[in-house]
N, C-alpha and C positions, 0 to 999 in steps of 0.2 A: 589568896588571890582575889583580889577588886572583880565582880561579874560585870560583866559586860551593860549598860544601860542604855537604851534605847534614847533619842534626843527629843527632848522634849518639844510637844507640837505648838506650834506656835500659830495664836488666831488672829488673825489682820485685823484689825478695827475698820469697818465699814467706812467708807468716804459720805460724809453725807448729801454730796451732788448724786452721786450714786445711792444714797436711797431714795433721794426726792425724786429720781428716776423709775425707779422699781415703783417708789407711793405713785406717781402720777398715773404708770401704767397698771396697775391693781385697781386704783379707784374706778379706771376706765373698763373696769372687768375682764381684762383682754391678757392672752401669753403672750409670751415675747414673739412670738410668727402673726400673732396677729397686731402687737402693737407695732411689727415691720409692716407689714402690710397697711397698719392707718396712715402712716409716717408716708406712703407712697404713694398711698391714696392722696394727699396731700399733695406732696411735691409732682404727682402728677408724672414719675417715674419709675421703674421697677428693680432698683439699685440696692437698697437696703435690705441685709439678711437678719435675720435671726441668730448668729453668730455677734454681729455688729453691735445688735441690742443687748445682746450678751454682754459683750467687752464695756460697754456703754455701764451698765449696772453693776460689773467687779467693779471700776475703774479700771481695768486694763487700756483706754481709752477713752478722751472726752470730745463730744460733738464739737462740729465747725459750729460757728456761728450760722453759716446757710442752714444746717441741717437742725441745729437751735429752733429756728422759727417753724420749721416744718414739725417738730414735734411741742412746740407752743398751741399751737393751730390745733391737731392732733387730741391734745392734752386740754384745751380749753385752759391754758396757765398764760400767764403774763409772758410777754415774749421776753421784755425788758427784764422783768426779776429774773427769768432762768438763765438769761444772756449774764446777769453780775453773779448768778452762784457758780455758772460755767467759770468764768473768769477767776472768783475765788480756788477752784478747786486747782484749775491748772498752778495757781499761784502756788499751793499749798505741795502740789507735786514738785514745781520746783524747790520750794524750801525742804522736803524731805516732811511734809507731813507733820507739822508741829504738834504733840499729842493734846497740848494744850488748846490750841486755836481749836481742833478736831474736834474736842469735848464742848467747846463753846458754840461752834456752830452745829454742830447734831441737836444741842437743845434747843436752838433757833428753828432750825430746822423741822422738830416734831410738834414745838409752837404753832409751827405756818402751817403744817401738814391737820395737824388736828380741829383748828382755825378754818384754815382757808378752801381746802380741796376737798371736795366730798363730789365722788363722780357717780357713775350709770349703774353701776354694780349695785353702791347706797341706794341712789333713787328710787330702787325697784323696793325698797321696804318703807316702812311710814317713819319711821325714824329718821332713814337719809332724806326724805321727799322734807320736814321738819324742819331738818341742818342743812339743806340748800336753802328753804323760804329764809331761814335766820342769818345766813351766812353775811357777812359783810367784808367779803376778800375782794380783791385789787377786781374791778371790771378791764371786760378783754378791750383792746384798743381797737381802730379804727380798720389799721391794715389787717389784721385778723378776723376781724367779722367782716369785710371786701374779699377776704379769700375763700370762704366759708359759704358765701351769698354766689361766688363767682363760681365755685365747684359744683353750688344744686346746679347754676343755668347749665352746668359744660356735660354734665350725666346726663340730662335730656338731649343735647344732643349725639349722646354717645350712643343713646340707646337707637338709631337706626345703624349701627356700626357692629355691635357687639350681640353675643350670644345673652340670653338672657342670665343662665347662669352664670357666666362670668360677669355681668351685668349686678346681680344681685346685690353679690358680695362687695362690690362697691358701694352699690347704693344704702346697704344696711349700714356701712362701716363710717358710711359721710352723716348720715343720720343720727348716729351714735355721737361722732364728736360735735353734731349742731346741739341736740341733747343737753351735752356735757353745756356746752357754755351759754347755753339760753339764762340759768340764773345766776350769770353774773354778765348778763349783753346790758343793761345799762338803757343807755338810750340809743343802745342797736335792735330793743326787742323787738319791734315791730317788724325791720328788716328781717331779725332771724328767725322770727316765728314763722314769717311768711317763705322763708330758705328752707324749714324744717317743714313747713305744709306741702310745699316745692316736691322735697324728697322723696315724703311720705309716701304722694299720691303717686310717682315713680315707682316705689316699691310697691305698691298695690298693682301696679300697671303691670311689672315685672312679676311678681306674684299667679297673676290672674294668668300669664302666658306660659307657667311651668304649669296650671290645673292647681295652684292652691287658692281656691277661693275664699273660704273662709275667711284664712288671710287678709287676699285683697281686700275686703270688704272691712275689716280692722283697721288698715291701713284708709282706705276711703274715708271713714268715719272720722278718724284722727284728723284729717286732713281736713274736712269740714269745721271741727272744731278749732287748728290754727286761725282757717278764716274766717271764726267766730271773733275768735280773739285779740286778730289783730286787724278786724274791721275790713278784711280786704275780700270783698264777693267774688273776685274774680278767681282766687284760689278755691271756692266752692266748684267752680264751674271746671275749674278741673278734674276734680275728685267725681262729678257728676258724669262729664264726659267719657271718659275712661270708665267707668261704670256703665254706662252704657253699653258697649260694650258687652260687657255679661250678663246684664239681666233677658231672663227667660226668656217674658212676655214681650213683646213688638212693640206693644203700647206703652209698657212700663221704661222702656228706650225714650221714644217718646216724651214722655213726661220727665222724666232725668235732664233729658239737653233741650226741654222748652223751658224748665227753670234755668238751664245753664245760660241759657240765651237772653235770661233777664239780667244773670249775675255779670254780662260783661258787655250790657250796657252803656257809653258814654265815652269818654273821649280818653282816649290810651290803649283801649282795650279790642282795636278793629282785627288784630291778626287772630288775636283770642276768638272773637266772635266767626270770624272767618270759618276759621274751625268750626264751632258748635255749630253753624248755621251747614258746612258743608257734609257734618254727622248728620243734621236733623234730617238734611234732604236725602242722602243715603237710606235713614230707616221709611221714610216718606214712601220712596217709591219701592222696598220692598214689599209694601203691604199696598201699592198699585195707585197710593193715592199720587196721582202725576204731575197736576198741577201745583198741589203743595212740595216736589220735591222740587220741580224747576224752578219756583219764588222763593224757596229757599237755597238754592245753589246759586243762583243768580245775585242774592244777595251776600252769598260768604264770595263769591267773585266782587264782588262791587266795593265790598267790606275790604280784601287780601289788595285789592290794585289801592287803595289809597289809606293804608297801613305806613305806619313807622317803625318796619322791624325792629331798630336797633333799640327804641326805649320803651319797650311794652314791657309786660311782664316775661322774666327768663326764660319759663318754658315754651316759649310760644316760637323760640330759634327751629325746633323740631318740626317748625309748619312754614316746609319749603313748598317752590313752586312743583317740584316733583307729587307731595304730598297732595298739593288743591287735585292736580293732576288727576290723581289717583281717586278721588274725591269725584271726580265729573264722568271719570270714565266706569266708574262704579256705577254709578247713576244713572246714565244716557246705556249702560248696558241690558241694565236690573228693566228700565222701559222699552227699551229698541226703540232709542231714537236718532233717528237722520244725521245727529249731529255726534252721536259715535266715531264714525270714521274719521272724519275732521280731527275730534280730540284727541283721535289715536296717533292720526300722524307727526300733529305738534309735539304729542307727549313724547314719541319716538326721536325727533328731532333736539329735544330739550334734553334730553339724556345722552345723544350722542353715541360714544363708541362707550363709554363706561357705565353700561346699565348694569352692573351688581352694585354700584355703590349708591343706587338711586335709591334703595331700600326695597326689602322682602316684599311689604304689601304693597308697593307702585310697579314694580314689575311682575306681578300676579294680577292688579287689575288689569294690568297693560295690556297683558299677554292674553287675558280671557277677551278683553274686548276687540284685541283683532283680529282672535279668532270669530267671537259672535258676528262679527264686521266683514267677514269674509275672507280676510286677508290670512289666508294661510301660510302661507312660507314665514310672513315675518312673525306670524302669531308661532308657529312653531320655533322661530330662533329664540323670541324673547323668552316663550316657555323652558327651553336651554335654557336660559341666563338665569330666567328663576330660580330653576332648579338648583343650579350651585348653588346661588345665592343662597334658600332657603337651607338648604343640607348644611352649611357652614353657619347658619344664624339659624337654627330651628325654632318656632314661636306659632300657639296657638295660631294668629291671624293667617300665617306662611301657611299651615297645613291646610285651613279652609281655603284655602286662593285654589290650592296643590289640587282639590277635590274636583275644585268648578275647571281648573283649565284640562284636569284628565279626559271631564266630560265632553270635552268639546274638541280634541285633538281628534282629527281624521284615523281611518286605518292602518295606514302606513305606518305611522307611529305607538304602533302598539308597546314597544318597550320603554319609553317612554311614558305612556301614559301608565304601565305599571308602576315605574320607578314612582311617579308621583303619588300613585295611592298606594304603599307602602310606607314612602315618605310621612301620608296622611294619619296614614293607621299608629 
């Protein structure tokens, strides 16, 4: 009697769209959840799974050509080369996979792969940092580094919208694929170095408002060094600003945004300036000195009215008129000056009915200053409106706002003013 034989297993041969798939997302360091998640980060929607990236890597399916470029971008690869090997493979599915052609483009393929691609994972050793200086594969095109420069500005503006920690994870994930194709940007490097300074100083900013300091300050320093690099002061002055921010001393604030206020300087740079001059006056009059903080707000006012928002630098979309706002009402409170209540009521007026979307810290100075202003009833509502706001976007700045308006909430609102210092704590 013949025994029974089990069928022999049979192993697929690899498609090699689908490995230059799996190669592109390894070099990138990243699993397949996280190479979904770059891929959306990207396209700037939350559609693609990990399953998807899956199928994508057996060949059980092959990208649209939309979803092509989003993982070009992603992937720091030529849009155009992985748009003609997509098209190869589907060709190849229709013909049934000729073992022949298979074998010829897989050695093309670990040609390119060995050649051309060496991503974030490499870089981190002196070998990969080596084989990117030497590399001389396809530089990325035009519309990909526009996508790339267009996604730092769009994170600055996201961050009055978003939780920090969800926050993060984008801005780490955007970072990683600027990274990726800085050495092969060509004659985009000065845009992307100054995209990846952009980022940086974002993730420092978002750092410093989970308590990782350290961090931030890795991140600030990087970020100094882009705008070393690519000659651009004004990215210093970011890195500065934001800095600010954390350091200890009052003075050493200070000194941070009185460099920052050399580095943005000159004609392009007025919303920028706007900014650092209305941080300088902020620290100004904490420490009483008053007349240096109104010549200095008066001047980020005079700076922000004859700005060109739309072609300064990127980050500078995050310094709306709710933000100057926020900036004077600070100020004119920290001195108790006459001219409080005035900016309380514009600023009330300028927000309208939807003050949670003004941001965490404009409705926390808002709300302390109509209280310090006398104005209780509506200083009590906006402190409501803070409060959501802040509980759904928790952030370093929110918790200090949370302390000062507890202080100053009448007695009636004692559960209130608990919920805030809890909030705080």
């Amino acid at each position: 009697m013949i025994g029974f034989r089990p069928p022999t297993e049979v192993t697929l041969m690899p498609d090699p769209f689908a490995e230059l798939l799996v190669q592109l997302r390894k070099d990138a360091g990243r699993t397949q959840e996280e190479q979904a998640a770059a891929i959306n980060d990207v396209s700037r929607r939350d559609t693609l799974t990990r399953r998807e990236v899956s199928r994508y890597e057996n060949f059980e399916n092959v990208p649209t050509n939309h979803t092509l470029g989003h993982i070009a971008v992603a992937c720091s690869f030529p849009f155009e080369e992985l748009k003609r090997e997509a098209q190869a493979a589907r060709a190849r599915r229709r013909k049934g996979n000729d073992r022949e052609e298979e074998d010829q483009d897989a050695m093309k393929r670990r040609t390119l792969l060995g050649g051309a691609v060496v991503g974030v994972s490499a870089a981190a050793e002196p070998w990969g940092r080596l084989a990117l200086a030497l590399s001389k594969g396809s530089q990325i095109d035009h519309s990909a580094a526009a996508m790339l420069i267009d996604r730092a500005a769009e994170l600055h503006v996201q961050e009055l919208n978003l939780s920090a920690r969800r926050l993060q994870r984008m801005v780490e994930s955007h970072l990683d694929t600027i990274t990726t194709a800085l050495p092969r940007a060509g004659k985009h490097e000065q845009a992307l170095t100054v995209a990846a300074g952009e980022t940086a100083a974002l993730a420092g900013w978002v750092a410093w408002d989970l308590g990782e300091h350290d961090k931030a300050d890795a991140y600030y320093k990087v970020t100094s060094q882009c705008a070393a690099t690519a000659g651009h002061p004004p990215l210093r002055a970011l890195a500065l600003t934001y800095a600010s921010y954390g350091a200890t001393a009052p003075r050493d604030r200070l000194t941070f945004l009185s460099q920052a206020a050399q580095d943005v300087r000159g004609h392009g740079n007025a919303t920028a300036a706007a900014w650092v001059l209305g941080r300088h006056a902020e620290e100004a009059a904490s420490l009483g000195d008053e007349m240096g903080a109104l010549r200095a707000l008066e001047r980020a006012r005079f700076a922000y009215d004859f700005a060109d928002h739309t072609s300064e630098q990127a980050w500078v979309r995050f310094v709306t008129p709710y933000r100057m706002d926020s900036l004077a009402l600070s100020v004119y409170g920290q001195l108790a000056r006459s001219e409080l209540a005035a900016t309380a009521d514009s600023a009330v007026e300028r927000l309208g009915e939807d003050l949670p979307d003004g941001g965490v810290v404009v409705l926390g100075d808002l709300a302390a200053a109509l209280l310090r202003g006398g104005d209780v009833d509506r200083g009590v509502y906006v402190s409501r409106q803070f409060a959501a706001a802040a509980q759904a976007k928790p952030n370093t700045m929110g918790k200090d706002r949370a302390v000062q308006i507890a202080a100053g909430l009448p007695v009636g609102e004692r559960e209130l003013a608990l919920h805030l210092k809890q909030f705080a704590s």
